[in-house]
CHARMM internal coordinates of N, CA and C (Angstrom, degrees):
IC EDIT
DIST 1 N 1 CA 1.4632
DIST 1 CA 1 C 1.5249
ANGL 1 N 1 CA 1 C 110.27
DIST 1 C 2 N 1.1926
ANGL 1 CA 1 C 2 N 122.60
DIHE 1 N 1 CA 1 C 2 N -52.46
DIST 2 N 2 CA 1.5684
ANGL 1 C 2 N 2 CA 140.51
DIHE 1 CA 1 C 2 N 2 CA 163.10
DIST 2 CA 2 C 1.5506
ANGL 2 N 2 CA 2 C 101.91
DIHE 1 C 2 N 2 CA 2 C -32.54
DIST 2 C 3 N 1.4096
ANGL 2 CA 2 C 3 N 117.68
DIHE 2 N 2 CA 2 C 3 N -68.65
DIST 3 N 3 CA 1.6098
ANGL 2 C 3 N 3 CA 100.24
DIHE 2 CA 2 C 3 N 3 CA -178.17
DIST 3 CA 3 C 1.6953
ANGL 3 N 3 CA 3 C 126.87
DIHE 2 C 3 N 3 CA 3 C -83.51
DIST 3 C 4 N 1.4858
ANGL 3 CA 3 C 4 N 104.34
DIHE 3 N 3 CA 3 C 4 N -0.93
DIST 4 N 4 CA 1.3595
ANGL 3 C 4 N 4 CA 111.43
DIHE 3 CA 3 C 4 N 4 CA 165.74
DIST 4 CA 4 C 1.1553
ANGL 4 N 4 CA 4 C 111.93
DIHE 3 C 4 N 4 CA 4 C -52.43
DIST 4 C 5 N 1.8177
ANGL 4 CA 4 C 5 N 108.03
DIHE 4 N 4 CA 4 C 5 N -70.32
DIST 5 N 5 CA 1.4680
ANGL 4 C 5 N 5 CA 121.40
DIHE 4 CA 4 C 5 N 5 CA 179.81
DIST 5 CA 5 C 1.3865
ANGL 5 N 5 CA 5 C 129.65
DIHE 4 C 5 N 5 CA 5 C -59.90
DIST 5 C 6 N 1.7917
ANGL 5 CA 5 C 6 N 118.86
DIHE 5 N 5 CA 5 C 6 N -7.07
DIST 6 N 6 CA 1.5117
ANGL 5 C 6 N 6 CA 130.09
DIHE 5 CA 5 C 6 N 6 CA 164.34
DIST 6 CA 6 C 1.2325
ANGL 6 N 6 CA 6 C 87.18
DIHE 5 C 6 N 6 CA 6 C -76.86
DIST 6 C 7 N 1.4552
ANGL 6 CA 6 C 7 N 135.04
DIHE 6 N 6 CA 6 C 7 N -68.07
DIST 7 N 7 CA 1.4288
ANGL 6 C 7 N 7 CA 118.81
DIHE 6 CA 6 C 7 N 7 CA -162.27
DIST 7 CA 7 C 1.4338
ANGL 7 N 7 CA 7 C 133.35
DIHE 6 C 7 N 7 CA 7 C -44.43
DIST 7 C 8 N 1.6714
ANGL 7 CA 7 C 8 N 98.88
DIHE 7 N 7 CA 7 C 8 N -29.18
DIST 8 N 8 CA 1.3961
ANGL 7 C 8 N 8 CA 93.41
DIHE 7 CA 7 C 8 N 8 CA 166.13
DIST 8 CA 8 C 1.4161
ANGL 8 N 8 CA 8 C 131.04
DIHE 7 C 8 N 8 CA 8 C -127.75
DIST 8 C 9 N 1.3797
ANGL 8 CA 8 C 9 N 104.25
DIHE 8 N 8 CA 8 C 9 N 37.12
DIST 9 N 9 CA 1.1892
ANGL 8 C 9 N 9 CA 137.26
DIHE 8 CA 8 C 9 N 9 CA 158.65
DIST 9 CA 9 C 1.7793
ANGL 9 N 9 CA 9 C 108.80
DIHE 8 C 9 N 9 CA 9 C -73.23
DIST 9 C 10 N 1.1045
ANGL 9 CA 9 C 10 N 101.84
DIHE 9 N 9 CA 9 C 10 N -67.96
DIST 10 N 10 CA 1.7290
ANGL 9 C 10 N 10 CA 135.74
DIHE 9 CA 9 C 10 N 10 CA 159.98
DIST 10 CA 10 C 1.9331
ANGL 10 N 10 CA 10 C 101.03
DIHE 9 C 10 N 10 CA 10 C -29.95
DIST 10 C 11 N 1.0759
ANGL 10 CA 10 C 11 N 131.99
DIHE 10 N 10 CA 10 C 11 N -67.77
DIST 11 N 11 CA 1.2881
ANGL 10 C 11 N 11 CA 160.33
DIHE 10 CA 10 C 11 N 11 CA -115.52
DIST 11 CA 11 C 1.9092
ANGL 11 N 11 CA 11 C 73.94
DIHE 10 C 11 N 11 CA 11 C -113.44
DIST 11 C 12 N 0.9135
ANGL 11 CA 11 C 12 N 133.92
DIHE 11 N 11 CA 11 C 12 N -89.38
DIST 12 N 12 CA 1.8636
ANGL 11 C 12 N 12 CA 155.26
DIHE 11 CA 11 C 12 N 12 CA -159.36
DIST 12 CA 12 C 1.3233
ANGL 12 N 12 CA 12 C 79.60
DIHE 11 C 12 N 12 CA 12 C -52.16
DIST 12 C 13 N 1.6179
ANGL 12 CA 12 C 13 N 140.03
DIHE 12 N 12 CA 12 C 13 N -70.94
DIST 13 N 13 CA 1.0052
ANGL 12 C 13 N 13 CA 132.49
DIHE 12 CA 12 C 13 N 13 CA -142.94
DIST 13 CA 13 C 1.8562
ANGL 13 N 13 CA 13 C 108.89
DIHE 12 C 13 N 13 CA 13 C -83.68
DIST 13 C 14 N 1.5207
ANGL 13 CA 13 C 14 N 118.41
DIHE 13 N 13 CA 13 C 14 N -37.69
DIST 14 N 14 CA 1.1872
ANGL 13 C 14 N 14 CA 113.94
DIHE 13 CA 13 C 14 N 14 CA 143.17
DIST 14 CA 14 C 1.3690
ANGL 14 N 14 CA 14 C 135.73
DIHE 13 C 14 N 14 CA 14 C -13.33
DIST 14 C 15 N 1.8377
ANGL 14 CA 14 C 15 N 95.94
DIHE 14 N 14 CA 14 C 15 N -73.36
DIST 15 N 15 CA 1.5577
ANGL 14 C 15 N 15 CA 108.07
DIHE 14 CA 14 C 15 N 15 CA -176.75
DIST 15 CA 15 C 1.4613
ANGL 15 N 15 CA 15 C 105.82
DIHE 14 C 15 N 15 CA 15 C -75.70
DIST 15 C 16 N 1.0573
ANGL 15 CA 15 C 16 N 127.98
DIHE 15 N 15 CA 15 C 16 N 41.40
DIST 16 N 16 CA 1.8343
ANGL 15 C 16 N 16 CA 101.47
DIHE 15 CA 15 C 16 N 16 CA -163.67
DIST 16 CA 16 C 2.1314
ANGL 16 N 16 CA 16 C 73.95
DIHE 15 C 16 N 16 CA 16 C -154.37
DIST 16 C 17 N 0.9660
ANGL 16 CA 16 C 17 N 129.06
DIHE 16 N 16 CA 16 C 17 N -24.73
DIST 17 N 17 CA 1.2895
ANGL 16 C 17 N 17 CA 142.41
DIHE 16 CA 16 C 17 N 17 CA 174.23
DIST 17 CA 17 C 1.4504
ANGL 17 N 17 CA 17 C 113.70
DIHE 16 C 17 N 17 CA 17 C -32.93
DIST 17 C 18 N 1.3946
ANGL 17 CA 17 C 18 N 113.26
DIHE 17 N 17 CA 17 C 18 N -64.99
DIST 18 N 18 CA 1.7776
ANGL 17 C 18 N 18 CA 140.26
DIHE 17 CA 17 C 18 N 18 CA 171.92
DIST 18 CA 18 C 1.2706
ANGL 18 N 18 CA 18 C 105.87
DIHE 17 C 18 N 18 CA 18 C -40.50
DIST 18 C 19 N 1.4415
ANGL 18 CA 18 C 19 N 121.56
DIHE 18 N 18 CA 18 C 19 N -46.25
DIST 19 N 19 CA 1.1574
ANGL 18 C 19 N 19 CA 139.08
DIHE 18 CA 18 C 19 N 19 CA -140.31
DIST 19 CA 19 C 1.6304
ANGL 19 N 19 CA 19 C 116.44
DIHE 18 C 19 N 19 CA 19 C -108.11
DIST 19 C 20 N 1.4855
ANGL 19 CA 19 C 20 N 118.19
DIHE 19 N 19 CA 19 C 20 N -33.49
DIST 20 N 20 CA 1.2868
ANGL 19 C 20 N 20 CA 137.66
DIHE 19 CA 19 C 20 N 20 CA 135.07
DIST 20 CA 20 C 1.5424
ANGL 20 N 20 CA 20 C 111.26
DIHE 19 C 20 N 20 CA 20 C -39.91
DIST 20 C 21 N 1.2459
ANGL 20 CA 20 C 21 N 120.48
DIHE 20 N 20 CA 20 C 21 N -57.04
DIST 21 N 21 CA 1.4056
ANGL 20 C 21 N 21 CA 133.93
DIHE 20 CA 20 C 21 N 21 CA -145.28
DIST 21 CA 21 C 1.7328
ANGL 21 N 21 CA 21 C 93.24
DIHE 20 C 21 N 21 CA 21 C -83.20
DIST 21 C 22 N 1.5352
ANGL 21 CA 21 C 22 N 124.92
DIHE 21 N 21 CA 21 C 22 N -33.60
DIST 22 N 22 CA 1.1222
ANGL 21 C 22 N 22 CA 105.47
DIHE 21 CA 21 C 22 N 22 CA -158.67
DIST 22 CA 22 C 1.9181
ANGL 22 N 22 CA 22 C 84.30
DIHE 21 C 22 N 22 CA 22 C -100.30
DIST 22 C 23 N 1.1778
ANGL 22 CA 22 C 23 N 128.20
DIHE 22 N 22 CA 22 C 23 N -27.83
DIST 23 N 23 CA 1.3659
ANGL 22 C 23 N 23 CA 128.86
DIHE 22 CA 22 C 23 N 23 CA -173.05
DIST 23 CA 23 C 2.0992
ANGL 23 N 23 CA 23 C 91.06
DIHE 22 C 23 N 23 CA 23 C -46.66
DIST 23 C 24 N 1.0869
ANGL 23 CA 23 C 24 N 107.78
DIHE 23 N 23 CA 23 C 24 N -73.07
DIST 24 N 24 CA 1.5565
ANGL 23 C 24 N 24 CA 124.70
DIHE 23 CA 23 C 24 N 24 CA 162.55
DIST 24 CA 24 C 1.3696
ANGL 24 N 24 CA 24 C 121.20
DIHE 23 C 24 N 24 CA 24 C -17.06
DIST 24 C 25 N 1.2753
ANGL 24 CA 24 C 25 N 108.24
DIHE 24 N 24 CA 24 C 25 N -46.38
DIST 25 N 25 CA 1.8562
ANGL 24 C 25 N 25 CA 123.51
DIHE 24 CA 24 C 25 N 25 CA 178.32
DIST 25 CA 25 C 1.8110
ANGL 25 N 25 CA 25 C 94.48
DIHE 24 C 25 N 25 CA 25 C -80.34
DIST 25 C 26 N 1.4162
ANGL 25 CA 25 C 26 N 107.06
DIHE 25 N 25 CA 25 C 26 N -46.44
DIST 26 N 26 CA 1.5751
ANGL 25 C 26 N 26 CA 86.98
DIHE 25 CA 25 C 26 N 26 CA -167.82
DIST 26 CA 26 C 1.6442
ANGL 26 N 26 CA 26 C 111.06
DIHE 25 C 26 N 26 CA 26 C -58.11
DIST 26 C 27 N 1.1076
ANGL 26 CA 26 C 27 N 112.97
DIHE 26 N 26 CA 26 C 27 N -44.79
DIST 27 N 27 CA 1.4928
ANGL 26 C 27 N 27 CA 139.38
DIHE 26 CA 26 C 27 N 27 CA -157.81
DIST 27 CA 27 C 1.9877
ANGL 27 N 27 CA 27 C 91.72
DIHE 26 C 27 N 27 CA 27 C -69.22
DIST 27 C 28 N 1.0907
ANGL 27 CA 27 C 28 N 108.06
DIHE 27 N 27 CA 27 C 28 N -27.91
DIST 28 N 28 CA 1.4084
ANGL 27 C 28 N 28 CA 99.64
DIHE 27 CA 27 C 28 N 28 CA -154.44
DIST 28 CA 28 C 1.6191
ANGL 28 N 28 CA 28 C 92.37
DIHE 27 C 28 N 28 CA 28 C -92.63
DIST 28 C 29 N 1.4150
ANGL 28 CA 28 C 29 N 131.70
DIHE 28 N 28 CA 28 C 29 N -4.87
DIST 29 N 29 CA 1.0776
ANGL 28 C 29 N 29 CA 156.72
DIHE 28 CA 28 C 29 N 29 CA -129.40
DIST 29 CA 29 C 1.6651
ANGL 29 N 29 CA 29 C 99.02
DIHE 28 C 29 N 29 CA 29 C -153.78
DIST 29 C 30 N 0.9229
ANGL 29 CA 29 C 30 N 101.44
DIHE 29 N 29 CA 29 C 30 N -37.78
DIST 30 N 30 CA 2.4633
ANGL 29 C 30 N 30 CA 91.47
DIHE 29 CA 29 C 30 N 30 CA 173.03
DIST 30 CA 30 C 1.8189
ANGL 30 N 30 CA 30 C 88.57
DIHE 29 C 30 N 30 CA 30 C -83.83
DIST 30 C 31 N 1.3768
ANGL 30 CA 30 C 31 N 116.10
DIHE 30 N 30 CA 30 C 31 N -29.24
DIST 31 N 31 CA 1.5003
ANGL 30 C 31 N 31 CA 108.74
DIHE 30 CA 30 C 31 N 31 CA -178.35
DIST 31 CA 31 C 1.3358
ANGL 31 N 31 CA 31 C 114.77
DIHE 30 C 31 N 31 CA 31 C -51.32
DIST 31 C 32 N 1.4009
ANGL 31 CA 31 C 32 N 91.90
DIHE 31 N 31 CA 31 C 32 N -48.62
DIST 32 N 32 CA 1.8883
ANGL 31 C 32 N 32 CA 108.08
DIHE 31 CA 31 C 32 N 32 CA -157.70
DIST 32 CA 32 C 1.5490
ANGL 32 N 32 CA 32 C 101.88
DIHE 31 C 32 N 32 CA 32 C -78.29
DIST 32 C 33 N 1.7987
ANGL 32 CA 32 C 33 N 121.54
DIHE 32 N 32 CA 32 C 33 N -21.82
DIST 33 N 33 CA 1.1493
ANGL 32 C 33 N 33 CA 106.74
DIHE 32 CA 32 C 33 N 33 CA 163.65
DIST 33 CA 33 C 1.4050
ANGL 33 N 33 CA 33 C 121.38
DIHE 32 C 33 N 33 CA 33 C -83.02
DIST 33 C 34 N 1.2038
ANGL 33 CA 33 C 34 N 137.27
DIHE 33 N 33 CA 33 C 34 N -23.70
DIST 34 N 34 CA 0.8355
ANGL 33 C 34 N 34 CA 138.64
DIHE 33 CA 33 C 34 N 34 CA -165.25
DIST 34 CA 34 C 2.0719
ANGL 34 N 34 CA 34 C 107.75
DIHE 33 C 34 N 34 CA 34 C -80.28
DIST 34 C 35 N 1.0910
ANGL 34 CA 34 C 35 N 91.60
DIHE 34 N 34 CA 34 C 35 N -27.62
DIST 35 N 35 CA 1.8649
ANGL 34 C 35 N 35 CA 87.24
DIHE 34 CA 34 C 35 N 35 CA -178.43
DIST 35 CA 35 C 1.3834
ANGL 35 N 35 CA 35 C 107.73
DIHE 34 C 35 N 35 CA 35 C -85.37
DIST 35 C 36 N 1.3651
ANGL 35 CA 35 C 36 N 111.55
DIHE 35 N 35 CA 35 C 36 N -22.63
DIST 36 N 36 CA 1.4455
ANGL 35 C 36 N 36 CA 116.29
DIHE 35 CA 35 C 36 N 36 CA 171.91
DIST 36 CA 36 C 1.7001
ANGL 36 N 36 CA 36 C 122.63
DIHE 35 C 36 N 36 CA 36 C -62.44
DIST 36 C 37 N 1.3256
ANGL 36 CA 36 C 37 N 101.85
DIHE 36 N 36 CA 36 C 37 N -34.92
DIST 37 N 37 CA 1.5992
ANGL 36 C 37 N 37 CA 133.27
DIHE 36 CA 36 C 37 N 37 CA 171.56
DIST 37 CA 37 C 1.4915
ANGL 37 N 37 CA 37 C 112.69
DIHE 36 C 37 N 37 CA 37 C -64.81
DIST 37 C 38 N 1.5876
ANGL 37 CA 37 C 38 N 108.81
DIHE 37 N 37 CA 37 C 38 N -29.94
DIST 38 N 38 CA 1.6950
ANGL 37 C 38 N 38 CA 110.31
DIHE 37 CA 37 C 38 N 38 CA -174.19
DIST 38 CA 38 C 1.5432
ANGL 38 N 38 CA 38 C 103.06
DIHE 37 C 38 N 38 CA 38 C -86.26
DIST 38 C 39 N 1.1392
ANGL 38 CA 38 C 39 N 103.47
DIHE 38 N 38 CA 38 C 39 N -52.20
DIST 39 N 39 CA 1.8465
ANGL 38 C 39 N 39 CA 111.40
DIHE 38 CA 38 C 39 N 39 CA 173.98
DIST 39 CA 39 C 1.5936
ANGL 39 N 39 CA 39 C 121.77
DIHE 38 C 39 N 39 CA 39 C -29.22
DIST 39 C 40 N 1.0869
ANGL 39 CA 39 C 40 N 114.70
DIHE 39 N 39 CA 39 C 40 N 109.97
DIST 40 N 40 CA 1.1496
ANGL 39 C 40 N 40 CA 101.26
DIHE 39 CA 39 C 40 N 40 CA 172.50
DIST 40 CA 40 C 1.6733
ANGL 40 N 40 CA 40 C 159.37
DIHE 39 C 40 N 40 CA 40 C -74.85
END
COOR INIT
IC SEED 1 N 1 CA 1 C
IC BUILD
């Protein structure tokens, strides 16, 4: 049961990886526009 539930522990956190990563890119990216926007 223990390595069932690693497997898809493993498996969720995989698929969910991309998805973190691009939430992160947007965010890291409204930053980078936004200081660019303050500059004068």
């Amino acid at each position: 049961m223990n390595d069932f539930l690693y497997d898809c522990v493993n498996t969720c956190t995989e698929a969910m990886l991309p998805v973190r990563l691009g939430q992160l890119n947007l965010l890291l990216n409204l930053n980078l526009l936004r200081q660019l926007e303050l500059e004068p």
